[in-house]
N, C-alpha and C positions, 0 to 999 in steps of 0.2 A: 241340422240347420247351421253350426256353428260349423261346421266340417265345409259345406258346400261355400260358406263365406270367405273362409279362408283359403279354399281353391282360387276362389272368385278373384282375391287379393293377389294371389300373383299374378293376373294378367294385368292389375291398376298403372303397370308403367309405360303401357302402349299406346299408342298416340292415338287419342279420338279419332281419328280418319278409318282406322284399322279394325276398330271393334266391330261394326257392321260384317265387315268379312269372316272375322273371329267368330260371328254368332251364326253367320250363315254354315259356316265349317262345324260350328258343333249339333247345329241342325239336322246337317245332313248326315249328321252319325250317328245322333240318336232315331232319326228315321228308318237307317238301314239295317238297325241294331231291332228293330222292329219287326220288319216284314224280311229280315233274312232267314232265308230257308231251318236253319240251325235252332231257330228261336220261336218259329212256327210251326201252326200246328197244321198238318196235310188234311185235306179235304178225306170227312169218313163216313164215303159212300163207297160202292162197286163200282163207280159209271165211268167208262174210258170213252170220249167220246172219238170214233172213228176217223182221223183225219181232220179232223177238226170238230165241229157243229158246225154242221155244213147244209144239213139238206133242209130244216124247217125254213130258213130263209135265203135260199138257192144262191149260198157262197162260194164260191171255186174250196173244190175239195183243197186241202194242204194248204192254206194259204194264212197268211198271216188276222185276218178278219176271223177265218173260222178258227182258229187258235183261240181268238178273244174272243168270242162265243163260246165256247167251250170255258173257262175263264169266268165269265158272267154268268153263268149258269150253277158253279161251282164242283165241277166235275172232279173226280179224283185224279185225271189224268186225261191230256188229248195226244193224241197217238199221230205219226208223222212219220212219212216215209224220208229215205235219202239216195240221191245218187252223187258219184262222181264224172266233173267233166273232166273231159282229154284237156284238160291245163288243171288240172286239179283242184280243184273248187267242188266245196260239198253243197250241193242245191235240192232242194223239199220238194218232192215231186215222186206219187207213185207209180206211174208206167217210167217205162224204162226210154218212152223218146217225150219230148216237152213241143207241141205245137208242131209235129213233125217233121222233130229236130233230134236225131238218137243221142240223148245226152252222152251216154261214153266218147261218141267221136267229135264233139260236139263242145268249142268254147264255152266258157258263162258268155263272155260280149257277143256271141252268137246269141247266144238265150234271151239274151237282155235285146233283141229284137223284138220279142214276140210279149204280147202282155194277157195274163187271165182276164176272165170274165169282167170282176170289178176294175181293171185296170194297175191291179199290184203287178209288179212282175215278178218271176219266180224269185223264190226266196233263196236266201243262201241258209245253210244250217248254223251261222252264225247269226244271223239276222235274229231268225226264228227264236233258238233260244234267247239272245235277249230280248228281244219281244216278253218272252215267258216270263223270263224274271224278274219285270218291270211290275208284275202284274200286283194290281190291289182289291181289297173285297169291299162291295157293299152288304150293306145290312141285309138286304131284301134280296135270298138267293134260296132256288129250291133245293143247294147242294151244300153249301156248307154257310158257315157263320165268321163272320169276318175276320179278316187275319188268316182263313184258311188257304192254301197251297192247292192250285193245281200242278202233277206231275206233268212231267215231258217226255211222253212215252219214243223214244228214238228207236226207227225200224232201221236197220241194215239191211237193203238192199240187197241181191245178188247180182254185181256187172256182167251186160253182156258181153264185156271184154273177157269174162271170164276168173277164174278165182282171182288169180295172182290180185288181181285188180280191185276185188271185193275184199278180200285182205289188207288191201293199200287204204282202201275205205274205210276198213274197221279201223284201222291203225291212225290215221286222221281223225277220225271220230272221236276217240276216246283222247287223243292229242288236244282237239278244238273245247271238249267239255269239261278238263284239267285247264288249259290257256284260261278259260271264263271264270274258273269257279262253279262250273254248275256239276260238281257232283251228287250234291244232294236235291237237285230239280230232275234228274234225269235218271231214269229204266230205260235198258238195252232189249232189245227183242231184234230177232231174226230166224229167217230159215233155213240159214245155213249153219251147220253146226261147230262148222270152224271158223266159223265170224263170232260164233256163240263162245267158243273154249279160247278165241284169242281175245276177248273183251275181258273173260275170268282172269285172263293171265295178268295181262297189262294193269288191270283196276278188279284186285280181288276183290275187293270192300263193293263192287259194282255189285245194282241187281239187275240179273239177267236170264232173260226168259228166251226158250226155244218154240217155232208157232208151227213143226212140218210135221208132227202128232205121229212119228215113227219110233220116239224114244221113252221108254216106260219111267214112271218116276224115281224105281230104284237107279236107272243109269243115269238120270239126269246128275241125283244126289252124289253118285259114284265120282262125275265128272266135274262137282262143286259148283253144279249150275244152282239156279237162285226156282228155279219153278219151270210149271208149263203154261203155256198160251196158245191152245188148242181148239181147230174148228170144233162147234157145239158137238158134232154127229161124234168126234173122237170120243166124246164121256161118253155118248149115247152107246157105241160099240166096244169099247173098253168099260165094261162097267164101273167096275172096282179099282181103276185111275183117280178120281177123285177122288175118293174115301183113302186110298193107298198114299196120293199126293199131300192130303191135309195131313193125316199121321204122320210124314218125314218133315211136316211145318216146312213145306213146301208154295210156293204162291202158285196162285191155281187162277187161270182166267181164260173164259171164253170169246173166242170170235163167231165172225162179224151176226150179232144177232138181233135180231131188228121185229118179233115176232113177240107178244105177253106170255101166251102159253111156255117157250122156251123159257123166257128171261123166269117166270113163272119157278120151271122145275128146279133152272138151275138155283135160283136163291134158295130152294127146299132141299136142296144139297148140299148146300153153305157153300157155295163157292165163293170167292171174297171178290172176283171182278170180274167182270162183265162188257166188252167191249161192242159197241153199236152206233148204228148211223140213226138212232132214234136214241139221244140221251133225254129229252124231254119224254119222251113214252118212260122209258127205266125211269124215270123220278117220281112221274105220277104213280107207276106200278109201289114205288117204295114208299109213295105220302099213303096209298090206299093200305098197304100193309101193319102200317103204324098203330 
């Protein structure tokens, strides 16, 4: 008490006009000092919600709403594609043309003609993440408990322009989410392998997942990747990939699976994530498991 008084006391020589802002400034420090990534705790479920949470209440896939759906629900992570336009701008969007507009040849102020469903227009991957980072918890969540974190699950695209260009992509990417601060909001994922080995490089401390279910977990571990992120049917036909993956403490998650019975197996496997266009179905499956 007597410590915080005499802090208090150095500020006593500032002019009344001044203290309001003074108080507003340590407000917003103890606030950030709160809900910063570093000092929270992540959301501790499996549930990656697919592009957002998008489909229980028919939100344009990738879009900044179904971000925040995913977010309100308390998902571990909502997952989001990227491309690059021909003026280089990184913009949220998983097919490779936007309103049929092929983003590679394709301005953003071209983009920015056309608007999603609800009327956002596409997003940029700057947008997006802070969008993400803004985010706060209520009490009443069937994912986590307040204070918890959802991830920023970031896909790397492959450009139709071709690598060179998907490389320019990675390399932007991992530039845009150091520029922000968001290293600890965000997981790399991709299917290409050398968008996967140059995100290791650049941001070794990154975790990064491969999703083209052609590389077994000894090489991923060989090549200092962080896990796999594998259609469901890859564990199905690789038996011994997951059980191999957990053992090298590997992260281990399924796509796109939208089905109980799956979601079902897979939790009886201890896989640790789960990615799906049903994250309300995966919640119920996990409150009935409880």
């Amino acid at each position: 008490m007597y410590k915080k008084s005499r802090h208090l006391a150095r500020f006593a020589h500032i002019e009344p006009i001044a203290m309001p802002a003074l108080f507003r400034f340590i407000s917003v420090v103890i606030f950030m000092s709160v809900i910063h990534p570093l000092t929270a705790q992540l959301a501790n479920n499996p549930v990656i919600a697919h592009r957002g949470a998008w489909k229980k209440n028919a939100l344009p896939e990738n879009s900044i709403a179904s971000l925040q759906e995913a977010i309100r629900l308390g998902c571990y992570g909502s997952e989001f594609d990227v491309h690059l336009t021909k003026d280089d701008v990184i913009v949220v969007n998983h097919d490779p043309s936007f309103a049929g507009m092929d983003i590679s040849t394709s301005s953003y102020a071209e983009l920015l003609t056309k608007k999603l469903s609800n009327g956002e227009s596409i997003p940029t991957a700057e947008a997006y993440l802070m969008a993400g980072m803004k985010q706060q918890r209520s009490k009443n969540l069937p994912g986590a408990d307040q204070h918890q974190l959802t991830k920023l699950i970031y896909e790397i695209k492959s450009s139709a322009a071709g690598k060179d260009r998907t490389l320019e992509l990675t390399r932007r990417s991992v530039e845009l989410v150091h520029k922000l601060k968001a290293e600890k909001w965000v997981e790399y994922i991709s299917f290409d392998y050398d968008a996967c080995l140059l995100v290791h490089k650049l941001d070794p401390a990154a975790t990064v997942c491969y999703l083209a279910g052609d590389k077994s977990p000894e090489q991923l571990q060989t090549d200092g990747l962080s896990g796999l992120d594998y259609h469901f049917s890859v564990f199905e036909n690789q038996t011994g990939w997951l059980a191999d993956a957990t053992t090298r403490k590997l992260v281990t998650n399924a796509w796109t699976v939208n089905e109980v019975a799956i979601m079902q197996k897979l939790l009886d496997q201890h896989i640790q994530l789960i990615t799906t266009n049903e994250p309300e179905l995966l919640f119920s499956l996990l409150q009935e498991k409880k």
